[in-house]
Z-matrix of the N, CA and C atoms (Angstrom, degrees):
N
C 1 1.454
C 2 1.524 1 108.27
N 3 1.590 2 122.93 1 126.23
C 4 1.229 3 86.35 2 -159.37
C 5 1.999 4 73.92 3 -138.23
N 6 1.305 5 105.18 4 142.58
C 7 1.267 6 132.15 5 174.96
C 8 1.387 7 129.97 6 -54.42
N 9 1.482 8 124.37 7 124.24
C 10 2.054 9 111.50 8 -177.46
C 11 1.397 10 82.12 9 -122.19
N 12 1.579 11 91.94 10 169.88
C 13 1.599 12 118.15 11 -165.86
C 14 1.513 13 114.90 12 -47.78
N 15 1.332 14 112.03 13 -41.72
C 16 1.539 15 125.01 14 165.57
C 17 1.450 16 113.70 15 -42.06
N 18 1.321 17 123.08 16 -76.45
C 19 1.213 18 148.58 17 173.07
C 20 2.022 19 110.32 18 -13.24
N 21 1.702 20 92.71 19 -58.16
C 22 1.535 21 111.18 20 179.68
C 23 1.633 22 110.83 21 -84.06
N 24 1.588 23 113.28 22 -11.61
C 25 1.679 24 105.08 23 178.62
C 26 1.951 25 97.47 24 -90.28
N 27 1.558 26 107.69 25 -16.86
C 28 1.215 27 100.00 26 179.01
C 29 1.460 28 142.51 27 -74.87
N 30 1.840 29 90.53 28 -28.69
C 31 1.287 30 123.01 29 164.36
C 32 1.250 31 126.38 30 -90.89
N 33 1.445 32 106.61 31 -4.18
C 34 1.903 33 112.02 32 165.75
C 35 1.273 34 92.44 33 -78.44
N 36 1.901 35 129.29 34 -79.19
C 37 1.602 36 131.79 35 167.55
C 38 1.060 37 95.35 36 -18.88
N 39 1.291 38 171.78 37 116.33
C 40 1.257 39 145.37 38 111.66
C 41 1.783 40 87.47 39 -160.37
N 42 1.789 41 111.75 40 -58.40
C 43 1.457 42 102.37 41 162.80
C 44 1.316 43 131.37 42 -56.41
N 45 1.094 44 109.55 43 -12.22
C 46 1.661 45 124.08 44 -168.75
C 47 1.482 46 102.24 45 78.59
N 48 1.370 47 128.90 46 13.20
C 49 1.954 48 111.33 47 175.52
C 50 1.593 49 102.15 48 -103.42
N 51 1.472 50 93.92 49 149.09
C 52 1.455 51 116.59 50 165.30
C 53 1.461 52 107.54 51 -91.52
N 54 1.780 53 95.70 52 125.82
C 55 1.637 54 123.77 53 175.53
C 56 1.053 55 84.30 54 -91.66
N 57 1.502 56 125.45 55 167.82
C 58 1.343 57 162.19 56 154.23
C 59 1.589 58 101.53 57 -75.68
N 60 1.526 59 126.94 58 -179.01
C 61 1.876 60 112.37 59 163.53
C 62 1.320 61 90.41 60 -100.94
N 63 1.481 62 141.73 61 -11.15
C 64 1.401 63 129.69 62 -164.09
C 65 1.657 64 108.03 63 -92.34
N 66 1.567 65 119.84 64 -16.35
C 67 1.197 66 125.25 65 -175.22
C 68 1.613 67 100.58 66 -95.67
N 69 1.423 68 123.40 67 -13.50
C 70 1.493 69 111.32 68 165.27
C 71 1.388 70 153.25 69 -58.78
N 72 1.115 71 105.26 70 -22.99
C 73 1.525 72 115.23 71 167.74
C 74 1.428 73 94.37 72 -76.33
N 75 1.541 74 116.85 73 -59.16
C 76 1.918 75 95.57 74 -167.52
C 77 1.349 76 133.24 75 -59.40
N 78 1.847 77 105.55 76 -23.77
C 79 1.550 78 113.08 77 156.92
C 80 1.766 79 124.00 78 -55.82
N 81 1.259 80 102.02 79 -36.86
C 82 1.548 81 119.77 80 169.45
C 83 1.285 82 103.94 81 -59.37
N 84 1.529 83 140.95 82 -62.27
C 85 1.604 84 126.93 83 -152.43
C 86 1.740 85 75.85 84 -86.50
N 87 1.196 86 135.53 85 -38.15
C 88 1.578 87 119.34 86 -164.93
C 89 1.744 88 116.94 87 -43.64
N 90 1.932 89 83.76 88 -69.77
C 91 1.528 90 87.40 89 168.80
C 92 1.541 91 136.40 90 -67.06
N 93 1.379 92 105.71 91 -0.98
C 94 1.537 93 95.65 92 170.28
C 95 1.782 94 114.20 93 -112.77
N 96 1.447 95 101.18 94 -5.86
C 97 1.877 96 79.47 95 137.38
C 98 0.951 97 138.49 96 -91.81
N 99 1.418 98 122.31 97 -9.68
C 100 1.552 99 134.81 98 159.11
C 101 1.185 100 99.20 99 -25.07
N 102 2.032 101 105.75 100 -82.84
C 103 1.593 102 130.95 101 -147.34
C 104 1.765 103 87.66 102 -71.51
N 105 1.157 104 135.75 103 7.51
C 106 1.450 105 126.80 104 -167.22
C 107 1.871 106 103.31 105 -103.26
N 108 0.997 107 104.54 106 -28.72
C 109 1.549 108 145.63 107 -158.17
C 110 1.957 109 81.89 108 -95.24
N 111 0.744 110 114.02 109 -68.76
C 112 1.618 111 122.44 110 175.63
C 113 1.371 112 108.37 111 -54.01
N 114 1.237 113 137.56 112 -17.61
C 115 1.381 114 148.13 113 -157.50
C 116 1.259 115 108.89 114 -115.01
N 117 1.122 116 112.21 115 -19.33
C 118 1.017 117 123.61 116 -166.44
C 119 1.707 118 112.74 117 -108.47
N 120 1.318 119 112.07 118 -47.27
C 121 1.515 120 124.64 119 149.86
C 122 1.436 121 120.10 120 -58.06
N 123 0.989 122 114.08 121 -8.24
C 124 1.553 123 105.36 122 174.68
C 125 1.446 124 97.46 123 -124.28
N 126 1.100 125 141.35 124 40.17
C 127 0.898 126 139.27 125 138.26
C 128 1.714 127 130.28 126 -116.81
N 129 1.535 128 104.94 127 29.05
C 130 1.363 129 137.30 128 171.46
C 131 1.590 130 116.27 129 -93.65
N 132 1.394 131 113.59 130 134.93
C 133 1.313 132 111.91 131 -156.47
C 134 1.729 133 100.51 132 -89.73
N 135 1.129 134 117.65 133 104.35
C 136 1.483 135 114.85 134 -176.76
C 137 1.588 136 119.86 135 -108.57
N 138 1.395 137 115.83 136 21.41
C 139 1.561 138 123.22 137 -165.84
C 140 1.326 139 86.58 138 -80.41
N 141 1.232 140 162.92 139 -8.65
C 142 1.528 141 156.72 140 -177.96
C 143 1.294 142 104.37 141 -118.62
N 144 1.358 143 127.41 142 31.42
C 145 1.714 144 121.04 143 178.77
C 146 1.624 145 91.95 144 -125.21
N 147 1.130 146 112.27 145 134.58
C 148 1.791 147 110.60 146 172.95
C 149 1.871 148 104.97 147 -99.56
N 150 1.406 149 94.18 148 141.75
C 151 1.089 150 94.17 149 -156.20
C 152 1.848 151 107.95 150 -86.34
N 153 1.285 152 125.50 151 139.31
C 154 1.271 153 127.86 152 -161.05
C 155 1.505 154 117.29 153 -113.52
N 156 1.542 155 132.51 154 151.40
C 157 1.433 156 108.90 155 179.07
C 158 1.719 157 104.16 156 -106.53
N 159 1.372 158 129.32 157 3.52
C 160 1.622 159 138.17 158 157.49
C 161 1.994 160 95.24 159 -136.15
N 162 1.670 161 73.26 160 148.48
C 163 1.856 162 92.59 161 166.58
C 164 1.378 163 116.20 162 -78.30
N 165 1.280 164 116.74 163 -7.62
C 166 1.422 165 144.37 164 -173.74
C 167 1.444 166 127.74 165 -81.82
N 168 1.323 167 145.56 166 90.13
C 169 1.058 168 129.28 167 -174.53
C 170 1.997 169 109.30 168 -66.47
N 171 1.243 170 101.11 169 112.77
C 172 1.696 171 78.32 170 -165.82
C 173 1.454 172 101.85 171 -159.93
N 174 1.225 173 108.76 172 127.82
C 175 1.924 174 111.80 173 -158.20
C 176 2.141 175 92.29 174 -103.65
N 177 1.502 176 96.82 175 143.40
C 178 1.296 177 100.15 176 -169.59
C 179 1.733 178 103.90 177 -76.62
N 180 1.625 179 112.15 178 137.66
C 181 1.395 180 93.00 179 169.33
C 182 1.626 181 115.12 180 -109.54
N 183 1.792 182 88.95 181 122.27
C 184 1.499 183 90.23 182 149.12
C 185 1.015 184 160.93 183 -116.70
N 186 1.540 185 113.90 184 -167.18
C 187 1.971 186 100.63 185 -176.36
C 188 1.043 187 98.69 186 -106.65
N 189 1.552 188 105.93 187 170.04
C 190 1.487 189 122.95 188 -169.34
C 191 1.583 190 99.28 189 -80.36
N 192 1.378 191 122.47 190 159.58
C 193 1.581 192 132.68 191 -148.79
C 194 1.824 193 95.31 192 -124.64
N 195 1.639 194 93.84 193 69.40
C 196 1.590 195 101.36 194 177.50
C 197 1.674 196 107.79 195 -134.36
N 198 1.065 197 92.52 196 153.50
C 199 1.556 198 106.82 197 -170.73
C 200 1.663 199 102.51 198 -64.00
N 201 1.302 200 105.13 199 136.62
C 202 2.139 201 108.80 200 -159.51
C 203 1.675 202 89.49 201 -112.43
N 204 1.266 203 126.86 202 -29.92
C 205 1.512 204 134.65 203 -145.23
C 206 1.671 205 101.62 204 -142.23
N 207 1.474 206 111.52 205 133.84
C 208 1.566 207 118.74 206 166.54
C 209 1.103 208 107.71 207 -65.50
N 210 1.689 209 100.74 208 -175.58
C 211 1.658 210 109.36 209 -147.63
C 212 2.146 211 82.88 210 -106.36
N 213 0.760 212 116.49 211 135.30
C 214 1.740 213 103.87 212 -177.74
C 215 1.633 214 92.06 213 -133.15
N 216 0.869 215 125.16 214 -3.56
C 217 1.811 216 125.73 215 176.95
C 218 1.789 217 85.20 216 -27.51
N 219 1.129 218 148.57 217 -106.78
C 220 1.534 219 159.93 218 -144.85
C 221 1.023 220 90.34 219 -30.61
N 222 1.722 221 126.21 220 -75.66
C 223 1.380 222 112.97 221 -173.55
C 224 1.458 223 132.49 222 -56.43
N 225 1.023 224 110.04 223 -45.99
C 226 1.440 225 117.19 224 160.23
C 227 1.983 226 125.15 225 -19.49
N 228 1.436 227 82.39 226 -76.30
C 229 1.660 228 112.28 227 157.03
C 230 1.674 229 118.01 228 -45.17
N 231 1.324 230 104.15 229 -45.27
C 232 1.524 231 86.46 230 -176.77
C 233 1.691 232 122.53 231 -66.11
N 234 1.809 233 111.83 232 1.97
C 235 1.470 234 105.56 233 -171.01
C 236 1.794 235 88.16 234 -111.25
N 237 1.123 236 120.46 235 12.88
C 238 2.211 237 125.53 236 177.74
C 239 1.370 238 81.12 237 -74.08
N 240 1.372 239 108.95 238 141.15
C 241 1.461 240 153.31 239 110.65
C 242 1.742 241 112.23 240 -6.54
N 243 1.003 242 93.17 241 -55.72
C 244 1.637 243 114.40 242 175.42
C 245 1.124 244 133.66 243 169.82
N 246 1.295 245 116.15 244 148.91
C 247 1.498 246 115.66 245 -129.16
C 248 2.093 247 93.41 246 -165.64
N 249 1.573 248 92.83 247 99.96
C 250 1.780 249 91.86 248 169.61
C 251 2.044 250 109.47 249 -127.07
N 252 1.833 251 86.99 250 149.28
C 253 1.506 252 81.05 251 -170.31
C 254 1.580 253 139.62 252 46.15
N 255 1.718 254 97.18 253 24.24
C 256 1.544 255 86.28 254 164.39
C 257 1.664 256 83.36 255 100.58
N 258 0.856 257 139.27 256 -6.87
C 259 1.657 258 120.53 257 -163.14
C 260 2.165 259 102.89 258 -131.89
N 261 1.049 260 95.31 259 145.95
C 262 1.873 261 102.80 260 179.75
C 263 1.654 262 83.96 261 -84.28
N 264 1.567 263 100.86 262 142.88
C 265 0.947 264 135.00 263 148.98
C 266 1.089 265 138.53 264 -116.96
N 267 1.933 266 115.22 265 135.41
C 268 1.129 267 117.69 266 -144.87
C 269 1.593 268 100.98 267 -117.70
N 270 1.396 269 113.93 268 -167.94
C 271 1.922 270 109.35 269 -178.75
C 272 1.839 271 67.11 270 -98.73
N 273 1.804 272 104.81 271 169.13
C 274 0.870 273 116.08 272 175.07
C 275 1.807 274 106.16 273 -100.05
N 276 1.556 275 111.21 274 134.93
C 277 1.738 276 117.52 275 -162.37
C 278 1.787 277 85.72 276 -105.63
N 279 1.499 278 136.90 277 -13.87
C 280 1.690 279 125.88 278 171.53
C 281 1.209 280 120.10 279 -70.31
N 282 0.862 281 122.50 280 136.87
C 283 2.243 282 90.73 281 164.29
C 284 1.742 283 88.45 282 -116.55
């Protein structure tokens, strides 16, 4: 499939970038070996490939789900401005 000057001012408009007219033909042969390259991969028989989300056989490691750090909320709090029930209080920024 191979790309004319139109083709690449349509698909620049469409990215929103400004080509130059002198950078158009090379965007043209670019993208149509791209889409050629695409034509070519999809025309590979893949009905016997299961489809995978890594090429990797590879199990995630994790950590155990325990508290690493004390609780310091009080201290923290004791240098707030203000501070109710455990919670910072702020000026209000909605009206």
């Amino acid at each position: 499939m191979a790309l004319d000057k139109s083709d690449v001012q349509s698909i620049a408009y469409l990215a929103r970038m400004a080509i130059s007219e002198e950078d158009v033909p090379a965007y043209a042969e670019n993208l149509t070996s791209i889409l050629t390259l695409v034509e070519q991969m999809s025309a590979v028989d893949t009905s016997g490939v299961e489809p995978m989300a890594h090429p990797l056989e590879m199990a995630q490691r994790l950590r155990e789900d325990v508290v690493t750090e004390e609780n310091r909320r009080d201290h923290f709090q004791q240098y707030a401005p203000a501070v109710e029930n455990g919670l910072f209080l702020v000026p209000r920024v909605i009206e």
